[in-house]
C-alpha positions in Angstrom: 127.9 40.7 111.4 128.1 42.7 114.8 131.1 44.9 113.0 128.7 45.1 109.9 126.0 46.5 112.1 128.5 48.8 114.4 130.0 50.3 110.8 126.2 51.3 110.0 125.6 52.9 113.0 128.5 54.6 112.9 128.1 56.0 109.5 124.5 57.3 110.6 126.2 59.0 113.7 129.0 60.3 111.2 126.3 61.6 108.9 124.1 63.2 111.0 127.6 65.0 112.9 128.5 66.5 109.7 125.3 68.5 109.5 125.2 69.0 113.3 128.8 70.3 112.9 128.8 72.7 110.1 125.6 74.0 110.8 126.7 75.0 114.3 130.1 76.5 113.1 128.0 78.9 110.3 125.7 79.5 113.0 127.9 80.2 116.2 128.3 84.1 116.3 124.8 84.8 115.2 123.4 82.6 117.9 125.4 84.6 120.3 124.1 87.9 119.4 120.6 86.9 119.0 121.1 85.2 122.8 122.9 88.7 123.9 120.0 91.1 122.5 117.4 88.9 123.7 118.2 88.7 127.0 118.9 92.2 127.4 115.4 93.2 125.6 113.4 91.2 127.8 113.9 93.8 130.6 112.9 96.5 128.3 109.5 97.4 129.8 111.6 98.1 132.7 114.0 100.1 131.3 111.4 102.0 129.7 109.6 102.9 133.2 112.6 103.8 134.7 114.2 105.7 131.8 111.1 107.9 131.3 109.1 107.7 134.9 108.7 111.1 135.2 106.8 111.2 132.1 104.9 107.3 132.4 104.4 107.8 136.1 100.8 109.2 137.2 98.9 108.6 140.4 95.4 109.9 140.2 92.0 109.3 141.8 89.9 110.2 139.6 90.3 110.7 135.7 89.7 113.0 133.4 87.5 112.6 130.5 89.7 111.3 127.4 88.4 114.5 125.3 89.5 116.9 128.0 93.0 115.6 127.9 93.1 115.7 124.5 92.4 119.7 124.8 95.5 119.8 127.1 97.5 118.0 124.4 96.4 120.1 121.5 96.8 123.4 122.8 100.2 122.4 123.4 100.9 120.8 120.1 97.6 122.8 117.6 99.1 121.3 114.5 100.2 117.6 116.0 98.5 115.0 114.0 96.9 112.2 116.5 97.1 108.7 115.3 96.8 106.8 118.8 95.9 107.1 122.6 96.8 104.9 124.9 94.4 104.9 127.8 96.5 103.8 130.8 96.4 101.3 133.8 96.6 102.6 137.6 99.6 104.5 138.3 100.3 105.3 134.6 100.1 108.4 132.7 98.0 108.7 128.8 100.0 107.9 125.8 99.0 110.2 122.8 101.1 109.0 119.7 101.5 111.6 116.9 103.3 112.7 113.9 106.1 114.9 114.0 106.6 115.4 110.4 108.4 111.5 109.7 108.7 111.0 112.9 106.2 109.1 115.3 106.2 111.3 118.8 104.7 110.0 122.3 103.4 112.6 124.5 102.4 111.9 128.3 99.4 113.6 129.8 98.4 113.3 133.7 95.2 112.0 133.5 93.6 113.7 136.6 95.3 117.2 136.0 95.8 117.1 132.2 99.3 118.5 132.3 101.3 117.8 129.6 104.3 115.7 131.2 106.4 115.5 128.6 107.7 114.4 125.3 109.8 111.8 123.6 110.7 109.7 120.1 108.4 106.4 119.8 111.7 104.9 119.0 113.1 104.1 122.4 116.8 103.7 124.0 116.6 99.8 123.9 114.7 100.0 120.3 118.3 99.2 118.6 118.7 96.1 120.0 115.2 95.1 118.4 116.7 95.6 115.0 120.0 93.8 115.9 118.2 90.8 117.3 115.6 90.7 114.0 117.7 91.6 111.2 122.0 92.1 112.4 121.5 95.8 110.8 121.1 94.3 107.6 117.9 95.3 106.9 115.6 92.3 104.9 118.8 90.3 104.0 119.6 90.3 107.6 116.2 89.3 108.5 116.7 86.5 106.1 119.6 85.5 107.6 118.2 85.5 111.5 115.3 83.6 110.2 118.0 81.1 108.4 119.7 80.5 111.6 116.8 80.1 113.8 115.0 77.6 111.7 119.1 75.9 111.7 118.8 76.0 115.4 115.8 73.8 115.7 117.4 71.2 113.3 120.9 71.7 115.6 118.7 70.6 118.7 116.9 67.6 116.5 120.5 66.4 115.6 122.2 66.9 119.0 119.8 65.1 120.7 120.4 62.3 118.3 124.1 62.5 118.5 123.9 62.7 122.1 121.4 59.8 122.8 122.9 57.5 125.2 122.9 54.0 123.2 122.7 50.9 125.1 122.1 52.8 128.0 119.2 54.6 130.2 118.2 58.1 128.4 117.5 59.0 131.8 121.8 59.9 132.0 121.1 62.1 129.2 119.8 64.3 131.8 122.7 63.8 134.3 126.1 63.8 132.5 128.7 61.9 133.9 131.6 64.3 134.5 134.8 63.3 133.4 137.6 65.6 132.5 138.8 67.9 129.4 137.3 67.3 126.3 134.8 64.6 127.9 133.6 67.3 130.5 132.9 69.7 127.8 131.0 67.5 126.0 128.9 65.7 128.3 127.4 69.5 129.4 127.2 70.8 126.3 124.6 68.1 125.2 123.4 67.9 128.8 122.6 71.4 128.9 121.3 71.7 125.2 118.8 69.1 126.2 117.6 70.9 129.5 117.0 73.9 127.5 115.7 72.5 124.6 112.3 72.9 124.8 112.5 76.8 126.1 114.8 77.4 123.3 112.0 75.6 120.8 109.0 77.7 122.1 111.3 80.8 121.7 112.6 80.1 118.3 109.4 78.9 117.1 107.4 82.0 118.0 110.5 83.9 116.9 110.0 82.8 113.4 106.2 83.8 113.5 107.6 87.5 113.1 110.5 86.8 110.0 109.5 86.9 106.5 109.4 83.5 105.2 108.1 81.6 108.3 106.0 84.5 109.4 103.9 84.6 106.1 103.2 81.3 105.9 102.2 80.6 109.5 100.1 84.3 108.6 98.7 81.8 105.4 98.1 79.1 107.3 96.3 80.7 110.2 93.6 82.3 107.1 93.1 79.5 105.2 92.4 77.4 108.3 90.6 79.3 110.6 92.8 78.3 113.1 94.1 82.4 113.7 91.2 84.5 113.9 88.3 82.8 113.2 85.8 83.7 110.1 82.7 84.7 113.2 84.7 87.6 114.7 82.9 89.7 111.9 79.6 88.1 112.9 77.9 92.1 112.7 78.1 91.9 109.2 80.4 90.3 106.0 83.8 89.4 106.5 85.1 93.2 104.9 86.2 93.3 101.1 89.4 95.3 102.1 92.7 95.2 101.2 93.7 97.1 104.8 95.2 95.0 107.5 95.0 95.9 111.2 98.8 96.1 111.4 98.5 98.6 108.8 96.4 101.2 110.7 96.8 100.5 114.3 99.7 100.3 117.1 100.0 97.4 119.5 98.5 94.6 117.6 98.2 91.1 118.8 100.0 88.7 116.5 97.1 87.1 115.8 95.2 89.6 114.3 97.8 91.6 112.6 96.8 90.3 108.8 93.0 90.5 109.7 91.1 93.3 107.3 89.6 95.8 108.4 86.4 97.1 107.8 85.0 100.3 107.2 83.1 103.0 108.2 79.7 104.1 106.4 80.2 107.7 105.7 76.0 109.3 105.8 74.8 112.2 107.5 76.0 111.5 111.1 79.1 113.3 112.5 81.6 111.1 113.5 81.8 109.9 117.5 84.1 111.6 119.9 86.9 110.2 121.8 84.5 109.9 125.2 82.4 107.6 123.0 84.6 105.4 122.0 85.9 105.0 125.0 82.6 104.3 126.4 82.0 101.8 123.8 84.8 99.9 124.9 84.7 96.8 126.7 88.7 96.0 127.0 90.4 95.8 129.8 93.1 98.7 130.3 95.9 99.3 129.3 94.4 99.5 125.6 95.4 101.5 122.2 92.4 103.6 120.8 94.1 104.1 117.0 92.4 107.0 115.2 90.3 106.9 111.9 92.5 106.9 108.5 90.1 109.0 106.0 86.0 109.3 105.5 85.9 104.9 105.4 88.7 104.4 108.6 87.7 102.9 111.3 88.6 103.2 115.5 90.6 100.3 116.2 91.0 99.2 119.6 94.0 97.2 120.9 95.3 95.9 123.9 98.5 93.5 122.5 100.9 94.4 125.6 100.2 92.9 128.4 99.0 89.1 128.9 97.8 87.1 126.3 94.5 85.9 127.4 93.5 89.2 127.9 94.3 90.3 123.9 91.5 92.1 121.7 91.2 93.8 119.0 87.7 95.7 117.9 86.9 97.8 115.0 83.8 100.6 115.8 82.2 102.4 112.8 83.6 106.4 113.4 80.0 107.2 112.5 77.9 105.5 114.4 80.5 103.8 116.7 78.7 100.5 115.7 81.1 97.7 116.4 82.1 96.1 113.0 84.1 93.5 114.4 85.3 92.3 117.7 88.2 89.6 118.4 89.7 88.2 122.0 92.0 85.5 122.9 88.9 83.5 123.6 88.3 83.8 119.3 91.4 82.6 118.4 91.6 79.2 116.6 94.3 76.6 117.9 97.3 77.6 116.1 96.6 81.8 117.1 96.1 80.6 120.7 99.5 78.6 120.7 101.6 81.4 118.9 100.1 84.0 121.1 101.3 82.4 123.9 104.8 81.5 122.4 105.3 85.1 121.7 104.4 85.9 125.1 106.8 83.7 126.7 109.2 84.9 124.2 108.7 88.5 125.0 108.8 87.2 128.9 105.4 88.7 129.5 103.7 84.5 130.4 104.4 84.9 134.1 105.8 88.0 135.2 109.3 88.6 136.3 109.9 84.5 136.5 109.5 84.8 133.1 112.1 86.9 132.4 114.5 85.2 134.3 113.8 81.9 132.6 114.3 84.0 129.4 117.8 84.9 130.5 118.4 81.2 131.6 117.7 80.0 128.6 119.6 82.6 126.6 122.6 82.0 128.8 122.4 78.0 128.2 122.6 79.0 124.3 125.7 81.2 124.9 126.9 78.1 126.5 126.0 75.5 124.3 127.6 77.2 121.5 130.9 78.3 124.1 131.2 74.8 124.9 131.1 73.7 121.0 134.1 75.8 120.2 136.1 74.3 123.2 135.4 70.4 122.2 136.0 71.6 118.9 139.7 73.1 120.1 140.6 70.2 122.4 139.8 67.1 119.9 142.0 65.0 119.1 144.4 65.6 116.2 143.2 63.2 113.4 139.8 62.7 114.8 137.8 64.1 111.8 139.7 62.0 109.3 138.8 58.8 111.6 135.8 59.5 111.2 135.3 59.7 107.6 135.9 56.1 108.0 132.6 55.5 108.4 131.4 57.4 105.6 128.6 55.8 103.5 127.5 57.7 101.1 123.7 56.5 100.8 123.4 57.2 104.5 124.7 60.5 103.7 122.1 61.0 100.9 119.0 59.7 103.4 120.1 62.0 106.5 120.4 65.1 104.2 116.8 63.8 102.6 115.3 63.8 105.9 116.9 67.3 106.6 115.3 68.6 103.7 111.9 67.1 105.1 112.2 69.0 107.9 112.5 71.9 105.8 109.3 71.8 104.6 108.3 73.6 107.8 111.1 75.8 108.5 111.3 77.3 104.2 114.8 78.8 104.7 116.2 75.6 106.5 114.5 73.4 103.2 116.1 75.9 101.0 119.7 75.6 102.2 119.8 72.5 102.7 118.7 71.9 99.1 121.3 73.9 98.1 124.1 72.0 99.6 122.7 68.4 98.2 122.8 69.8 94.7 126.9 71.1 95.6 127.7 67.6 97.1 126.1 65.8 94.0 127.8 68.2 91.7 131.1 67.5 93.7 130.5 63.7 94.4 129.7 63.4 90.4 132.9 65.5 89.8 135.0 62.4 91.7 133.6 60.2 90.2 134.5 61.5 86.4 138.1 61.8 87.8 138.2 58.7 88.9 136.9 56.9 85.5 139.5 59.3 83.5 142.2 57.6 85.8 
């Protein structure tokens, strides 16, 4: 009976490993370079400041009216067309974003003396290793593919922690690995330090996934339908808008939250539309903010502030017109599940708590590098024979129920459901393949 019962276990622990394993293997470099990229990107605010200080840099005491510096920027640039101005914090210069035929341009004004301080490409030095970490180069198939591995990695921690549970014993030494050495070292801080970083690495991925294409759409759905993003009273001046324009659309530096929210529009009549001043008059943000410009006779001024921290997010829509506000949404607005992603993202961008955040970023990133590092060596020092011992164990309705319950899981993570759907269908096709070879025999 007590062999009985040790066989079962076994076969659950050789079922779940076979997932766990293969998963991993697939999985391995991309991990790696989404943990590189990452953790270089986190210091890109940094970089930024230092790359371009002479041109972000400004001390003034007293400001210049937002119009006026404008003036300065368009005799400079008479046919630049303006789509954003960024009105800075202390010791920063103004942002003006523009179009350089295709090309989006950032030009840096002092704000006291209204000289021009100089010019560069949106796209910044750092900006490749954004598109590395969210799509490999591969455009939306890569972007499938980082969003595939992500939602793996969160079913690689489930099943680790699993495999690595300490039966019969206190889960307590899950936490402090007894040290032997070789193989036994490796593996004893690979699920040791998996498990100390698990919960980083699950706020990370899971706010990761918030931006792919799958994942991202559907917690975008389920935000709307629910209420739980931005709630249905941010457009409390008037009916929710009958557009089909979302604030990502029209405006830069856009909190997460409000990204799919429509915007409404302007009521062209005989007024002139309100200057720059105005607007900025109008606003009640905290600085840094983004002022984006009106997009035709029915645009709107949107004003965001999406960059620094997340309780301090808004976005606010104002007639061009009459500079009414049309709707107005904060952090304080959002609904449970914008609240939580808003915060993930933060921490995943390292902008939570400041420089500690960063450097917990890096830890974190660094514990991946290892977990997977560490995989490869226990993997390489295994005994010859090993895998084959344990196919032993193999029971194939154990195998069925652990790839079932996989497949549950995937009901949250699409891609993850997807895949794992896929291989079921293969290992019945196969398993149903045996078994016609072995009734022909």
């Amino acid at each position: 009976m007590r062999g009985e019962r040790l066989n079962k276990r076994n076969a659950w622990y050789q079922a779940v490993w076979r997932w766990h394993f293969y998963a991993g293997l697939i999985f391995a470099p991309i991990f790696i370079i989404l943990a590189v990229t990452g953790s270089i990107y986190l210091f890109e605010p940094q970089v930024t400041k230092m790359q371009y200080k002479d041109m972000m840099a400004a001390s003034f005491t007293e400001e210049q009216p937002i119009e006026v510096q404008k003036e300065s920027f368009m005799a400079k640039y008479p046919d630049a067309m303006i789509t954003s101005i960024r009105l800075p914090d202390e010791g920063e210069s103004t942002r003006i974003g523009w179009m350089n035929e295709d090309e989006m341009m950032y030009t840096y004004i002092h704000p006291e003396t209204t000289e021009v301080l100089g010019t560069r490409s949106a796209e910044g030095s750092m900006d490749l290793l954004v598109v590395i970490h969210g799509t490999l180069l591969g455009g939306q198939i890569g972007n499938w593919v980082v969003e595939l591995a992500a939602s793996w990695a969160i079913i690689l921690l489930i099943t680790g922690t699993f495999l690595f549970w300490p039966r019969g014993k206190n889960p307590i030494r899950m936490l402090m690995p007894e040290l032997g050495k070789g193989r036994q070292w490796w593996k004893q801080m690979h699920g040791s330090v998996a498990l100390w970083s698990s919960l980083g690495l699950v706020i990370i991925i899971s706010s990761g996934l918030a931006w792919s294409s799958v994942s991202g759409a559907m917690l975008q759905w389920v935000s709307s339908s629910t209420n739980t993003g931005t709630p249905m009273y941010a457009y409390a001046f008037g009916a929710k808008p009958e557009s089909t324009v979302t604030t990502k659309d029209v405006a830069e530096d856009v909190p997460w939250a409000t990204q799919a929210d429509l915007v409404p529009t302007s009521s062209p009549g005989t007024l002139l539309p309100i200057d720059l001043n105005q607007v900025v008059n109008k606003s009640t943000i905290e600085r840094p903010y983004t002022i984006s410009l009106p997009e035709g006779e029915t645009g709107v001024y949107t004003i965001t502030s999406a960059a620094g921290h997340p309780f301090k997010e808004a976005t606010v829509n104002l007639d061009q017109y009459s500079g009414e506000t049309l709707s107005s949404v904060t952090y304080a607005d959002y609904g449970v599940l914008g609240k939580l992603i808003t915060v993930g993202i933060a921490f995943h961008e390292g902008r939570l708590f400041g420089l500690l955040n960063q450097l917990v970023g890096v830890t974190l990133c660094l514990s991946l590098i290892f977990v997977v590092i560490s995989s490869f060596v226990m993997w390489r020092k295994r005994r010859i024979g090993s895998i084959e011992q344990m196919k032993r164990f193999e029971d194939e309705r154990i195998k069925r129920i652990v790839g079932i319950l996989i497949l549950l899981l995937g009901v949250t993570l699409p891609l993850a459901g997807i895949s794992t759907l896929v291989v079921l269908l293969f290992d019945w096709l196969i398993g149903r393949r045996k078994l016609k070879a072995e009734v022909a025999a």
